[in-house]
KOLSELUM-306768 format. One record per residue (C-alpha): residue in one letter; x, y, z. Coordinates in steps of 0.2 Angstrom, whole numbers, padded with zeros to 4 digits, always signed. Layout:
REM KOLSELUM-306768
AXYZ...
***
This chain:
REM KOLSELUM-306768
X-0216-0216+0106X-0209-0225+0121X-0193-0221+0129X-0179-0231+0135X-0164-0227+0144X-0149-0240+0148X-0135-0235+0159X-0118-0246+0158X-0104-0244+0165X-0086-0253+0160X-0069-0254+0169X-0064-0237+0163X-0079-0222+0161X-0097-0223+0163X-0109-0225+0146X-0127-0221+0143X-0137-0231+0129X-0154-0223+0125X-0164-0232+0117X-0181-0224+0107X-0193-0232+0098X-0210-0236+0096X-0209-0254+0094X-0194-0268+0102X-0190-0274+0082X-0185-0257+0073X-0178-0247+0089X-0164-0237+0085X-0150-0235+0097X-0138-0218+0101X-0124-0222+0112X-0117-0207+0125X-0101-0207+0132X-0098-0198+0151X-0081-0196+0157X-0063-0200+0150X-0052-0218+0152X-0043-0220+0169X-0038-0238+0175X-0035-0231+0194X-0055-0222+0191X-0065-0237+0185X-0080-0241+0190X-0087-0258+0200X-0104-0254+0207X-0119-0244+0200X-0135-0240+0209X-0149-0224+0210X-0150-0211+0219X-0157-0196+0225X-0147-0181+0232X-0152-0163+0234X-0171-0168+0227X-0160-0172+0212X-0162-0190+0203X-0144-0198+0199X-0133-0212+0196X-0123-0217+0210X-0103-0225+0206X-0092-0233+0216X-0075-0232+0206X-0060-0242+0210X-0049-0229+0218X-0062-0228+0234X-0073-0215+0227X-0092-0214+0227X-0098-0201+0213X-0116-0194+0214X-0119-0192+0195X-0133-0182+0188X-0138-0188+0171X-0148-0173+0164X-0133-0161+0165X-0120-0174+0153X-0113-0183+0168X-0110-0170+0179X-0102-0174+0197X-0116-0168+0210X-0105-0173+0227X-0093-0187+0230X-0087-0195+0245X-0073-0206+0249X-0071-0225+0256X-0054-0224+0266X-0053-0243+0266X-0050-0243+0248X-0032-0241+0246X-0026-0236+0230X-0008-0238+0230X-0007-0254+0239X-0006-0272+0234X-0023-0278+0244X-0032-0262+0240X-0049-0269+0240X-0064-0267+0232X-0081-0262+0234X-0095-0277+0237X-0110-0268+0240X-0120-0254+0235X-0135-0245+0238X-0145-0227+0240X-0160-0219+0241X-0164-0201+0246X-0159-0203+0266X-0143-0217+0265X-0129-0220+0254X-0123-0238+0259X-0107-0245+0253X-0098-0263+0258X-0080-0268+0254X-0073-0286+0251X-0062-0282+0269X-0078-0283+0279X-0082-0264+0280X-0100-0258+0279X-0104-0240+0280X-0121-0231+0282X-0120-0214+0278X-0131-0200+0281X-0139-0190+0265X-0149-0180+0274X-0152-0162+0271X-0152-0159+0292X-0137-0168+0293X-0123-0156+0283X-0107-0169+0290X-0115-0184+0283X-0114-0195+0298X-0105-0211+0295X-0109-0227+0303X-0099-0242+0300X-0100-0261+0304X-0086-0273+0306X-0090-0287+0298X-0080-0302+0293X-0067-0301+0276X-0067-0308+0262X-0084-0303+0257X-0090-0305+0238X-0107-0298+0241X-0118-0288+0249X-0137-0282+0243X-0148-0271+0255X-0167-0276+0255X-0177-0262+0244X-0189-0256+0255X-0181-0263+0274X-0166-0251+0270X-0158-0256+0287X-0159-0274+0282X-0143-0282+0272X-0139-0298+0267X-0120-0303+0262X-0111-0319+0259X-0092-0324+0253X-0078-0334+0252X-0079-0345+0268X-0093-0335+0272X-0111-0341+0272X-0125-0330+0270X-0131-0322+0284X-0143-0308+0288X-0140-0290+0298X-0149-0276+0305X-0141-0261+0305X-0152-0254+0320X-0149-0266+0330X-0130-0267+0328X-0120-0262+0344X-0137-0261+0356X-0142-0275+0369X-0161-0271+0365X-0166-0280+0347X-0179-0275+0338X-0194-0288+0336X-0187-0293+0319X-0171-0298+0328X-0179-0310+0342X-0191-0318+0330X-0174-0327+0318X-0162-0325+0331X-0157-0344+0333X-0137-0343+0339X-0134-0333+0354X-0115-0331+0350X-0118-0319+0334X-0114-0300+0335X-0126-0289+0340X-0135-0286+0321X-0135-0302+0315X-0153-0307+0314X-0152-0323+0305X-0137-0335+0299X-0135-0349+0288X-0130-0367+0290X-0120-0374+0278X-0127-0389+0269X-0123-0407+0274X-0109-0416+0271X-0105-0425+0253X-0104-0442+0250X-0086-0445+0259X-0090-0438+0274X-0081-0420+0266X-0085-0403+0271X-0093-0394+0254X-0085-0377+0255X-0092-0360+0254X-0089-0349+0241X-0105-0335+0238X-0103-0325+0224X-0121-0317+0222X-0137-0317+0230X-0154-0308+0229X-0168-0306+0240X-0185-0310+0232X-0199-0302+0237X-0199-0281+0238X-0212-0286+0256X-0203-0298+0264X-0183-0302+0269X-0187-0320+0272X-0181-0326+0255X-0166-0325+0246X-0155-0335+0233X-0137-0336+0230X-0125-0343+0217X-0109-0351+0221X-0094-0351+0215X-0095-0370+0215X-0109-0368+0201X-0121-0368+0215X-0139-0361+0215X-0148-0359+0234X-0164-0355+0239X-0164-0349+0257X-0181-0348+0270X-0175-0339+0284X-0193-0347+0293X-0193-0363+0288X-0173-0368+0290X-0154-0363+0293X-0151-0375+0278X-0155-0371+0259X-0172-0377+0256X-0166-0380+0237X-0149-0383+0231X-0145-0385+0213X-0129-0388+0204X-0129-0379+0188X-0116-0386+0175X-0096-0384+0179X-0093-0367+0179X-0093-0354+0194X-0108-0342+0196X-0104-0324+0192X-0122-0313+0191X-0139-0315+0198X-0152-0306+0196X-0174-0311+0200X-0183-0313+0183X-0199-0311+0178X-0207-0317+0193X-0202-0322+0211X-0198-0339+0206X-0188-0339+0193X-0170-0330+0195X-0157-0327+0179X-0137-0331+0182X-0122-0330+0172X-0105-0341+0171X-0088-0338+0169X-0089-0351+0153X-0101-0336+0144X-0118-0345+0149X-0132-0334+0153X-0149-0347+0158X-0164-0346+0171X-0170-0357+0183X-0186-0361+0193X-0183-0362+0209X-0199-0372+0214X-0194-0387+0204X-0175-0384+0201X-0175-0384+0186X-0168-0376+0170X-0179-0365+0159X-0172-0355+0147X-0154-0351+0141X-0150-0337+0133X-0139-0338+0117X-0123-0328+0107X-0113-0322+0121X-0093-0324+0117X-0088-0320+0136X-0094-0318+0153X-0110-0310+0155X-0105-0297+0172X-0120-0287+0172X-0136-0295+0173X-0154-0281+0172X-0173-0286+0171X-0186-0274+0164X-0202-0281+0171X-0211-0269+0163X-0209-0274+0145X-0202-0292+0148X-0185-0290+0144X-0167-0297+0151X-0152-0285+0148X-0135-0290+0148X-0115-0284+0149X-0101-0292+0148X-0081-0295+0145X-0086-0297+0126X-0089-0277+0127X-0109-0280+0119X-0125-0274+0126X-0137-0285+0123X-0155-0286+0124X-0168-0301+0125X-0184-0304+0125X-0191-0316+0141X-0206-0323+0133X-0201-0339+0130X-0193-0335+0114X-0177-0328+0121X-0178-0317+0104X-0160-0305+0102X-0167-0288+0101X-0154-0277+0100X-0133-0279+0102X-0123-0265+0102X-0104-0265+0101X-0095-0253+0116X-0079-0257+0113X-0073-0259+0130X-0076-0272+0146X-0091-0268+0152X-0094-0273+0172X-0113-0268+0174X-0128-0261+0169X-0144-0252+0176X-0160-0250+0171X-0171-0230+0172X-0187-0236+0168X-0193-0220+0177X-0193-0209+0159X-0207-0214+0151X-0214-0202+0140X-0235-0205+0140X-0239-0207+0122X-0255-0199+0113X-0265-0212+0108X-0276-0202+0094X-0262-0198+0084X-0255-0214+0084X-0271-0222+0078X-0270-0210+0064X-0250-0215+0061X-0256-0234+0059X-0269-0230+0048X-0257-0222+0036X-0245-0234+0039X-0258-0247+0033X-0264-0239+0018X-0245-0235+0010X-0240-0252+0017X-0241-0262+0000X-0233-0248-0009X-0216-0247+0001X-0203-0255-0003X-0194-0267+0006X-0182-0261+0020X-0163-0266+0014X-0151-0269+0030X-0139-0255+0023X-0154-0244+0027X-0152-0252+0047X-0135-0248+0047X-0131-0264+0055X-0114-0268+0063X-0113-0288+0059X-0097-0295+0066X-0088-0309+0057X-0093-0326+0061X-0084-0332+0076X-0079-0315+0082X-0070-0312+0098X-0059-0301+0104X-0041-0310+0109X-0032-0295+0119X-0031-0276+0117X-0031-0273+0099X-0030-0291+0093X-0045-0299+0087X-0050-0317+0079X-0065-0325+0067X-0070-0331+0052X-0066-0325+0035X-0075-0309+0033X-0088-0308+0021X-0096-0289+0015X-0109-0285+0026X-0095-0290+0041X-0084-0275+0033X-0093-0259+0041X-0091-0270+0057X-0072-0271+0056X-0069-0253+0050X-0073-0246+0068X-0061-0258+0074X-0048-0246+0064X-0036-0261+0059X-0019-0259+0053X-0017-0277+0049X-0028-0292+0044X-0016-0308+0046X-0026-0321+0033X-0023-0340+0035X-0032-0347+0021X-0028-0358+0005X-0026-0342-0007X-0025-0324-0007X-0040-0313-0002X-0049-0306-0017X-0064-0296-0018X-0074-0287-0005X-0058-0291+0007X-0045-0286-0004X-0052-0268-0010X-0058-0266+0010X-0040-0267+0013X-0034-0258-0001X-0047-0243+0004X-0043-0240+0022X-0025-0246+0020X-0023-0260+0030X-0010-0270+0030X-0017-0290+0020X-0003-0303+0027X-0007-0321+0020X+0000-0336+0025X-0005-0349+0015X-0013-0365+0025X-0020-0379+0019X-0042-0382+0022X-0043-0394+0036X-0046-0411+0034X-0040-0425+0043X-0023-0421+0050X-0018-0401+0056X-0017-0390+0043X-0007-0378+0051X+0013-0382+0052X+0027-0375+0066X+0033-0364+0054X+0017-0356+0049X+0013-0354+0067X+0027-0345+0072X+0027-0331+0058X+0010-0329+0064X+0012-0324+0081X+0027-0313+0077X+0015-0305+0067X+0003-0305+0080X+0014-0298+0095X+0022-0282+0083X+0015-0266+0091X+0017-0261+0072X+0002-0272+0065X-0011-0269+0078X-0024-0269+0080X-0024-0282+0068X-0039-0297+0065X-0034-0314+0064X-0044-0326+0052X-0045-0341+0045X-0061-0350+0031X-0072-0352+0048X-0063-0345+0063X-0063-0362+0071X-0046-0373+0070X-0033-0365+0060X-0035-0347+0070X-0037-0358+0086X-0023-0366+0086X-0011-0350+0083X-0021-0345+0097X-0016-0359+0108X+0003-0358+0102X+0000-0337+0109X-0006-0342+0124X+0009-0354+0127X+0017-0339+0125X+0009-0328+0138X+0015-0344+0149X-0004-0351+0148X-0004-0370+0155X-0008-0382+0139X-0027-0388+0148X-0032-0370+0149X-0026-0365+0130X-0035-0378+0121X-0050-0377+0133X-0052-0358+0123X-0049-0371+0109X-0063-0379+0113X-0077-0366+0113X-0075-0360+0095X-0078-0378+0089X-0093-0384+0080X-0094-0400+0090X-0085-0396+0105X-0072-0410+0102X-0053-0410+0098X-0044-0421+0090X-0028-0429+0099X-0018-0422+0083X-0023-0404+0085X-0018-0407+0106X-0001-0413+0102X+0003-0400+0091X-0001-0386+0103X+0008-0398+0118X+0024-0399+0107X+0023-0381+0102X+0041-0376+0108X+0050-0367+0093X+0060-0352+0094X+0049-0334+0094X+0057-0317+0090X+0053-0305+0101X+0052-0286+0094X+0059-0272+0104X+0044-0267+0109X+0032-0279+0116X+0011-0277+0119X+0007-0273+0138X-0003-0289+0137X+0011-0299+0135X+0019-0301+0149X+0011-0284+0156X+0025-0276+0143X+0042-0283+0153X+0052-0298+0155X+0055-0302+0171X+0060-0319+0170X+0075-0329+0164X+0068-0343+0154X+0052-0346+0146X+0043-0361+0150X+0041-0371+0136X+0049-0359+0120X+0065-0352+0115X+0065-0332+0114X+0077-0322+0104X+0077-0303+0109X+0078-0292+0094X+0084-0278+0108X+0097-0281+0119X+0091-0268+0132X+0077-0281+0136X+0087-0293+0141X+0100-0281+0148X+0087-0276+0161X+0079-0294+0164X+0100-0300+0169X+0102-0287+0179X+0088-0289+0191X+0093-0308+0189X+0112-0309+0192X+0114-0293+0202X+0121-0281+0190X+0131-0280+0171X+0145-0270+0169X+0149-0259+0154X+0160-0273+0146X+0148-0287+0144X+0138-0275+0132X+0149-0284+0119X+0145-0301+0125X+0125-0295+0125X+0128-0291+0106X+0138-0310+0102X+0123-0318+0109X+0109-0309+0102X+0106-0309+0080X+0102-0294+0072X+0084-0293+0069X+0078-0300+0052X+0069-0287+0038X+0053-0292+0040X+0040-0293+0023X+0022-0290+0022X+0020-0297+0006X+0012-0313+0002X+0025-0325+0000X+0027-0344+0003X+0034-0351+0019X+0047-0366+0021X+0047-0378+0034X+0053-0376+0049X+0072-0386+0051X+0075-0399+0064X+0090-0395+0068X+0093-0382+0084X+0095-0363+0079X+0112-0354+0084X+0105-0342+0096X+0108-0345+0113X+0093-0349+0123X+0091-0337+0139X+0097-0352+0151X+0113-0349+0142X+0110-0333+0142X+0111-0330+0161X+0124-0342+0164X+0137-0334+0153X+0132-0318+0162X+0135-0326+0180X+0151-0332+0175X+0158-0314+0171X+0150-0310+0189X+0162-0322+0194
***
């Protein structure tokens, strides 16, 4: 029996997968929790370590802290030290870049240029610190696994360049240093530095913009590969040339990952768009792309040892792949938050007995014919609806669900499932509500065909219902997920004051062929109704104020007139108590709003009553006056 074990870690807490099984196809999965949700503690880096003979996980967290973590005691803190160039109450505050230790160093590298080496040793109680200025506005930094003073970093307006650590601040170099050494104006520690490529076709300067990079091989610092974030992949010979020695665009979309795959020529990356692929770096080309992510991959892991590509992303799934050309989906476990990383510890492998399993297979193969076929309820499988993805906190979209999607949306604990279809829910649907309680709103919407299905009307009443603390979490659906939940989507994002190409460019990834219609863009560009706003608003909308006197492109009436009250105030310096009756002229009471099914009439043409905030903060500067 083989033993697994996958450490992630998200935004907000660390989390440990272990996986055991004895074979890929039926492994069964327990997922551990260490540590409780904290916004000001989460975590961006993860590495190993090794501290007080002890093996742990290393954690560099947003507030500037670097925890030791012992996995054996339930995520125990061992020790903990602090990066003082992280600022956690400031609006530049940074943010770690780098990340390494074994049982000696403890390295860490911040986006502002700092880069600490600090003493682990047992003889050295004060943990001597020794830092390197480097330049800002660093995006990474990787140090080389075996030459542990050697580093590579690259950023924005940074190209990649090379350091050693034991040469930094001394005249002598070591022999490393003399033998790449080329410019005599670097720093001392700077051992090797790139040159950008050659100009474009105009004549232009291409920018610089590194977002990742790796070194290849474990023996040797002389090769490495980046990814831009002008969908830029590099391959660099620091013996042959200052120049990449490969230079591939892949697609439109910036790098985000990169890790080395199965061998030293071939490396894995991820997007921003959600695509996960490999390429050869001998010939440039594209091998493999990996399939079913809803969101950036952020977390990138290779297990060499069995063959297999793990992955972490915004979509809040694990996922695990099989690199034999196949690209097989393993396993996909839900972990319901935004996940930044993942490690691997393929160190606890448990030796197996081979005697008795040779006696487990021949009993397996005599009883084979005579067991019955296993059923997926007895897999226990979270299936998510077709078209699933996750909107904001507690708002989520998809297809209609069908049964085996329902043990899948009961851990979403909904309160509300807003249905856009032809006709009422019935079925599995309907008694899944009526068991757990949930709220079934229907608004009735035509199938698509040629023109938009959806109307003005049906779209506002949507994303009221959408935007009510009182409904959420709440899942949004549609007969496929696609058009009709897309395009109340699109009108949200308007909403959230997203620009029109970027709306229907979400529009566009959850469409069978990729390709809207210049009906389905006009709608969402002449989306401009009037939206009423309840008293309390999400934290995602907005980030859960108003600080602004006119919306955009919609109409907003505030059902509480404290919102507004506090929005004027910072506007036009100040409302006394006798304009509270002027607040109350303006603003309608709120409307009784009904959960039933019922059928919804067109929007009218003619302009509502209610004041729009322009007014709004005009009739207030008046009285100022």
């Amino acid at each position: 029996m083989a033993y697994k074990e996958y450490e992630i870690l998200h935004r907000r807490r660390t989390v440990t997968v272990h996986e055991t099984s004895s074979s890929e196809e039926s492994a069964s999965v327990a997922v551990k929790s260490w540590g409780k949700i904290n916004r000001e503690e989460g975590i961006q880096l993860l590495c190993h370590g090794l501290i007080e003979n002890r093996k742990a996980i290393v954690a560099a967290r947003q507030n500037g802290r670097i925890d030791f973590i012992d996995p054996n005691e339930d995520g125990k803190i061992i020790t903990k030290f602090t990066e003082d160039s992280i600022k956690v109450n400031e609006k530049n505050k940074g943010v770690f870049v780098g990340l390494f230790a074994n049982d000696r160093t403890l390295v860490t590298a911040t986006d502002g240029g700092t880069v600490c080496y600090r003493s682990l040793a047992s003889a050295d109680p004060e943990h001597t610190v020794t830092t390197l200025t480097l330049s800002p506005d660093l995006c990474r930094l990787r140090v080389h696994t075996k030459e542990h003073h050697i580093f590579a970093c690259g950023g924005k307006e940074r190209d990649l360049s090379i350091w050693d650590v034991n040469a930094h601040g001394s005249e002598t170099s070591p022999s490393i240093t003399s033998i790449y050494t080329r410019n005599t104006k670097d720093p001392p520690g700077v051992i090797w530095r790139a040159k950008n490529v050659k100009n474009d076709f105009l004549d232009m300067r291409v920018p610089v913009w590194i977002t990742d990079l790796q070194f290849l091989n474990d023996d040797d610092v002389s090769k490495l590969v980046t990814g831009t974030r002008h969908h830029q992949i590099r391959l660099y010979d620091i013996k042959a040339a200052r120049r990449p020695v490969l230079d591939v665009t892949t697609g439109e979309h910036p790098v985000v990952a990169l890790v080395r795959g199965k061998n030293a020529n071939e490396v894995v990356f991820s997007d921003t768009f959600g695509n996960v692929q490999s390429l050869d770096i001998r010939a440039g080309k594209l091998l493999e792309r990996y399939k079913g992510f809803a969101g950036t991959a952020r977390g990138l892991a290779v297990d060499h040892q069995r063959s297999l590509l793990i992955t972490v992303g915004l979509d809040r799934f694990l996922r695990i792949h099989k690199m034999d050309g196949t690209r097989n989906l393993l396993q996909k476990v839900y972990l319901k938050h935004k996940l930044t990383d993942v490690l691997i510890d393929t160190d606890d492998v448990e030796p197996t007995n081979t005697a008795p399993q040779a006696e487990a297979d021949d009993e397996l193969w005599k009883t084979l014919e005579t067991k019955p076929k296993v059923t997926q309820d007895q897999f226990n499988m979270l299936i998510p609806p077709f078209r699933y993805a996750i909107v904001e906190d507690e708002v989520y979209r998809g297809a209609y669900p069908k049964s085996r999607n329902l043990r899948f949306l009961k851990r979403l604990h909904l309160k509300t499932i807003l249905s856009l279809c032809p006709n009422l829910p019935a079925g599995d649907l309907a008694d899944f509500c009526k068991e757990y309680n949930i709220k079934n709103i229907t608004l009735q919407v035509n199938k698509v065909k040629d023109n938009v299905p959806l109307s003005y009307s049906k779209a506002v009443q949507a994303i009221q219902i959408i935007i009510d603390p009182e409904n959420q979490p709440i899942y949004v659906h549609c007969l496929d997920g696609a058009n009709v939940t897309g395009l109340v989507i699109a009108c949200l994002r308007k909403l959230q004051m997203w620009s029109v190409p970027s709306a229907m460019g979400e529009f566009l990834r959850f469409l069978r062929g990729g390709v809207t219609s210049s009906e389905e863009n006009e709608f969402v560009e002449k989306f401009s109704a009037e939206i009423e706003i309840p008293c309390t608003i999400p934290i995602w909308l907005w980030s859960g104020r108003v600080d602004f006197v006119k919306h955009p492109t919609l109409k907003l009436k505030f059902l509480d007139p404290g919102i507004v009250q506090t929005t004027t105030k910072k506007a036009a310096g100040g409302i006394g108590e006798g304009d509270r009756d002027l607040l109350g002229n303006l603003l309608e009471p709120p409307a009784n709003v009904t959960t039933e099914y019922r059928e919804v009439d067109a929007i009218e043409e003619e302009e509502p009553e209610a004041v729009s905030m322009t007014l709004l903060a005009l009739a207030l500067e008046g009285l100022k006056d």
